[in-house]
C-alpha positions as CSV (number, residue, x, y, z in Angstrom):
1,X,-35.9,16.4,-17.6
2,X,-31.7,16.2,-18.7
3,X,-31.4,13.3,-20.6
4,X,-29.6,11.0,-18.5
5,X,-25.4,11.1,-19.0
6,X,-25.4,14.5,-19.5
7,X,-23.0,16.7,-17.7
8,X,-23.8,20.0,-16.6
9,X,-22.2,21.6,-19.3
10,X,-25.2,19.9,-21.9
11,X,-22.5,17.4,-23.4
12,X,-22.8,13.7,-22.6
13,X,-20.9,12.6,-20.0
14,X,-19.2,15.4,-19.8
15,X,-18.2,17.6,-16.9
16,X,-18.9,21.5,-17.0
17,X,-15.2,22.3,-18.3
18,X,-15.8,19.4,-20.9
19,X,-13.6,16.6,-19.3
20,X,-15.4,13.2,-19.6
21,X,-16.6,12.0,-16.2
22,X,-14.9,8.7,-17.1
23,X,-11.7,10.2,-17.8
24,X,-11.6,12.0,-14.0
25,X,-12.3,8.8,-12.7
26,X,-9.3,7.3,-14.1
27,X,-7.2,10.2,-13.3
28,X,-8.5,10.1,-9.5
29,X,-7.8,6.4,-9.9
30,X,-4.4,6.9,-11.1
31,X,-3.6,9.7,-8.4
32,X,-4.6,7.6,-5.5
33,X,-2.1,4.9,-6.8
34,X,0.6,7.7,-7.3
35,X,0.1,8.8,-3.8
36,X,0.1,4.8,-2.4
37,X,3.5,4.5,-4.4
38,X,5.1,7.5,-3.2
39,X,3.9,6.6,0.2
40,X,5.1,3.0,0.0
41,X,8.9,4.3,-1.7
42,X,9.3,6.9,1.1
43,X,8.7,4.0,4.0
44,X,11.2,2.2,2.1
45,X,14.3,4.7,1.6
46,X,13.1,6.1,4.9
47,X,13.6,1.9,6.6
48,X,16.8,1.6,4.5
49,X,18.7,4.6,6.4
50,X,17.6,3.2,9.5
51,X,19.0,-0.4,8.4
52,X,22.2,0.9,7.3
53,X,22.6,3.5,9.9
54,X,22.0,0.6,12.8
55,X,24.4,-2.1,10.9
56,X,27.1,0.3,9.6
57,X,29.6,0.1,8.5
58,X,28.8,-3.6,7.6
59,X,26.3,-3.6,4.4
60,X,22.6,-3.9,5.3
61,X,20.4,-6.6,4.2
62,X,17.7,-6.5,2.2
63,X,15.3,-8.6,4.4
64,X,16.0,-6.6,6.8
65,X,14.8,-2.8,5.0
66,X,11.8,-4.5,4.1
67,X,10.8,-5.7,7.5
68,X,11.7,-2.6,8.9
69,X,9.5,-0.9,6.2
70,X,6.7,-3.5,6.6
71,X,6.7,-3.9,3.3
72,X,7.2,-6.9,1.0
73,X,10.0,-8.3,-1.3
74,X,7.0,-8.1,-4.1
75,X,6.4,-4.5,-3.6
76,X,10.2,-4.3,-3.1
77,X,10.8,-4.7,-6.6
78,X,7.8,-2.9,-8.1
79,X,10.3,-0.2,-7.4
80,X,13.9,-1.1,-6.8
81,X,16.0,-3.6,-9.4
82,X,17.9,-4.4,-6.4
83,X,20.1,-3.4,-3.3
84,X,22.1,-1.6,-4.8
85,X,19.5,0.1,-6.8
86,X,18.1,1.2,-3.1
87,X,21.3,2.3,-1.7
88,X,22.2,4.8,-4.9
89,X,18.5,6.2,-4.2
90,X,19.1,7.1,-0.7
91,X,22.3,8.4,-1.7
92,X,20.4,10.6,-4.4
93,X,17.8,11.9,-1.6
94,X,20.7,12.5,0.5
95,X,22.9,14.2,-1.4
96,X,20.2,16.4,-3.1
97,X,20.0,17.6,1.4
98,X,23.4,18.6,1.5
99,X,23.1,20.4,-2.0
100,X,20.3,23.0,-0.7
101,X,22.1,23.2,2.6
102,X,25.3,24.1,0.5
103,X,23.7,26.7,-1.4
104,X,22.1,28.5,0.9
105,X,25.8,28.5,3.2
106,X,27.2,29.7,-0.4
107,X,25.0,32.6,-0.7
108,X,25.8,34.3,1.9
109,X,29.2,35.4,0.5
110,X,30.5,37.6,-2.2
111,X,33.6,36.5,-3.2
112,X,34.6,33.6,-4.7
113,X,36.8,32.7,-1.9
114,X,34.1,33.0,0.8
115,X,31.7,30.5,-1.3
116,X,34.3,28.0,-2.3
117,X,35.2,28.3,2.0
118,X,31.4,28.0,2.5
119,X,31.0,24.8,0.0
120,X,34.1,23.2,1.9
121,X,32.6,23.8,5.7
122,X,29.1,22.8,4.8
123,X,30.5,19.9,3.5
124,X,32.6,18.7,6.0
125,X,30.0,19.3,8.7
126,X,28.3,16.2,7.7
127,X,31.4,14.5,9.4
128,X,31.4,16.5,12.6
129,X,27.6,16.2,13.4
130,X,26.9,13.1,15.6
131,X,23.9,12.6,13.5
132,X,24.8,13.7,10.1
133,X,27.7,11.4,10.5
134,X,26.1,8.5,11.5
135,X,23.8,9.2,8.2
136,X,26.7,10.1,6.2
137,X,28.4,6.7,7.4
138,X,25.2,4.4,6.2
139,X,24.7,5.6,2.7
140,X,28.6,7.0,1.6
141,X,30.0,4.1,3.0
142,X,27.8,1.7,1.0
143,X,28.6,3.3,-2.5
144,X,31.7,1.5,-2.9
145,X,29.3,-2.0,-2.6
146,X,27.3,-0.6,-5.5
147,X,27.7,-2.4,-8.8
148,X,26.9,0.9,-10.9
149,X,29.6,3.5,-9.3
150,X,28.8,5.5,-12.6
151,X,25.3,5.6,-11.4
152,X,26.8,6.9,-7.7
153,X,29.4,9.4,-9.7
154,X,26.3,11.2,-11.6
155,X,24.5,11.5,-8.4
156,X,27.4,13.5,-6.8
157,X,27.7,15.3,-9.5
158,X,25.4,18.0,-8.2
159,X,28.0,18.4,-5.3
160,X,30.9,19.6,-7.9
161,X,29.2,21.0,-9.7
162,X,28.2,24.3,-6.8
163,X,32.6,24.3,-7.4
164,X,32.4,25.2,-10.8
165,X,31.4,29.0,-11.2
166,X,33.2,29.8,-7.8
167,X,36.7,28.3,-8.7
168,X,36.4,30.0,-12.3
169,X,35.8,33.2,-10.8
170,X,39.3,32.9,-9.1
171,X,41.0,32.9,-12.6
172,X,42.3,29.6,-12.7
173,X,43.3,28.9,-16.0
174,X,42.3,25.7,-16.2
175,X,39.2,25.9,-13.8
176,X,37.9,22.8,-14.3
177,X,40.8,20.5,-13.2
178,X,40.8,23.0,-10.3
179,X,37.1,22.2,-9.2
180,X,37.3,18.3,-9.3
181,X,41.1,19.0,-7.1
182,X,38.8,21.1,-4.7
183,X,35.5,18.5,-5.0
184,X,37.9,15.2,-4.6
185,X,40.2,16.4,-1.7
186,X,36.8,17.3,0.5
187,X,35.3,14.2,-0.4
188,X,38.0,12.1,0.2
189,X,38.8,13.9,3.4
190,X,35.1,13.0,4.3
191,X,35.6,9.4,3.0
192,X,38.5,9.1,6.1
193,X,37.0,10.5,8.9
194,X,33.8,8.2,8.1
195,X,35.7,5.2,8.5
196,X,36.8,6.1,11.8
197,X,36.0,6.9,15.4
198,X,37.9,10.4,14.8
199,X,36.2,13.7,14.1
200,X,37.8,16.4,12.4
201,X,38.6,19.8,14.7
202,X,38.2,23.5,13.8
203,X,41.4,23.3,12.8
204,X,42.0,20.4,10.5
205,X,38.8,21.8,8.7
206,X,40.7,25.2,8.4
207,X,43.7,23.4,7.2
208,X,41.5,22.1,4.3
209,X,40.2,25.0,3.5
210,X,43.9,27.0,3.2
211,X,45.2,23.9,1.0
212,X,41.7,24.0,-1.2
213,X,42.1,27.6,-1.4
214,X,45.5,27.7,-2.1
215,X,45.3,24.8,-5.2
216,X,42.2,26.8,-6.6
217,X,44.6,29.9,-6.7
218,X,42.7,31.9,-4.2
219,X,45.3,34.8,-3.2
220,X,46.5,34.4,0.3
């Protein structure tokens, strides 16, 4: 009879691939709490875009995403320092959205025209949308309520950063200053139009793209 401990593989307490049956147990341990946690943050971004999406553009409150979540203000901040820790995560999860949708618009063109035209459409799509506006409304109107705004600039920096090899492959001299021109006018366009009850038309997004392209030094 095996001596009692002893794993398959003749090694006690040992599995067959010579893992220690103790040391599987914690790890199953420790993945069931990685899945509860992931599970528990994801009900909690998720209940904060509905929150800021049904209160915008007036700031949400934080009793209110974690009723909505049905959640607690002690598991709250197992994960989250704070409001405004919440809000730059939703804007992280939302902007890392638009930066997949951006480069698969991008990659459909050759030139660097086309892509930098691409990057500028996609963008300002999230403005003309009913939904994607009323989205873009909750978490881009909130960043300016966020303590750490060099927190929300790193997170956009994803955005510019799909400018930089298209905008250099125009020539500019100075590329870089001609990038952030490019990333800031959308942006701020975007910033406008989600403070009001306008929506931009075909044609004021073509007019942004003709100025963009033009500042970039795109040839006409």
């Amino acid at each position: 009879m095996a001596a009692i401990g002893r794993g398959t593989g003749g090694a006690p307490g040992r599995s067959g691939d010579g893992t220690s049956r103790a040391a599987m147990a914690v790890e199953r341990a420790l993945d069931d709490r990685h899945r509860s946690a992931v599970d528990e943050v994801e009900r909690i971004l998720a209940a904060a875009v509905r929150v800021m999406e049904r209160v915008a553009p007036a700031a949400p409150r934080l009793s209110d995403i974690v009723t909505e979540a049905g959640s607690s203000n002690k598991a709250f901040y197992r994960y989250f320092t704070g409001k405004d820790d919440l809000i730059l995560a939703v804007l992280e999860r939302g902007v890392a959205l638009v930066v997949s949708y951006l480069e698969h618009q991008m990659a459909k063109e050759a030139t660097p025209a086309g892509r930098i035209t691409r990057w500028i459409e996609g963008a300002m799509v999230q403005v003309t949308d009913p939904h994607l506006i009323s989205m873009s409304r909750a978490t881009l109107g909130q960043v300016p309520a966020a303590d750490d705004t060099v927190a929300a600039d790193a997170i956009l920096k994803p955005l510019r950063a799909l400018l930089t090899e298209p905008v250099a492959a125009l020539g500019q001299p100075d590329s870089e200053r001609a990038a952030d021109s490019v990333f800031h006018c959308t942006l701020d366009t975007m910033r406008r139009y989600i403070g009001s009850a306008r929506r931009p038309s075909d044609a004021d997004v073509a007019h942004l793209v003709r100025f963009c392209l033009r500042g970039a030094g795109a040839p006409p």
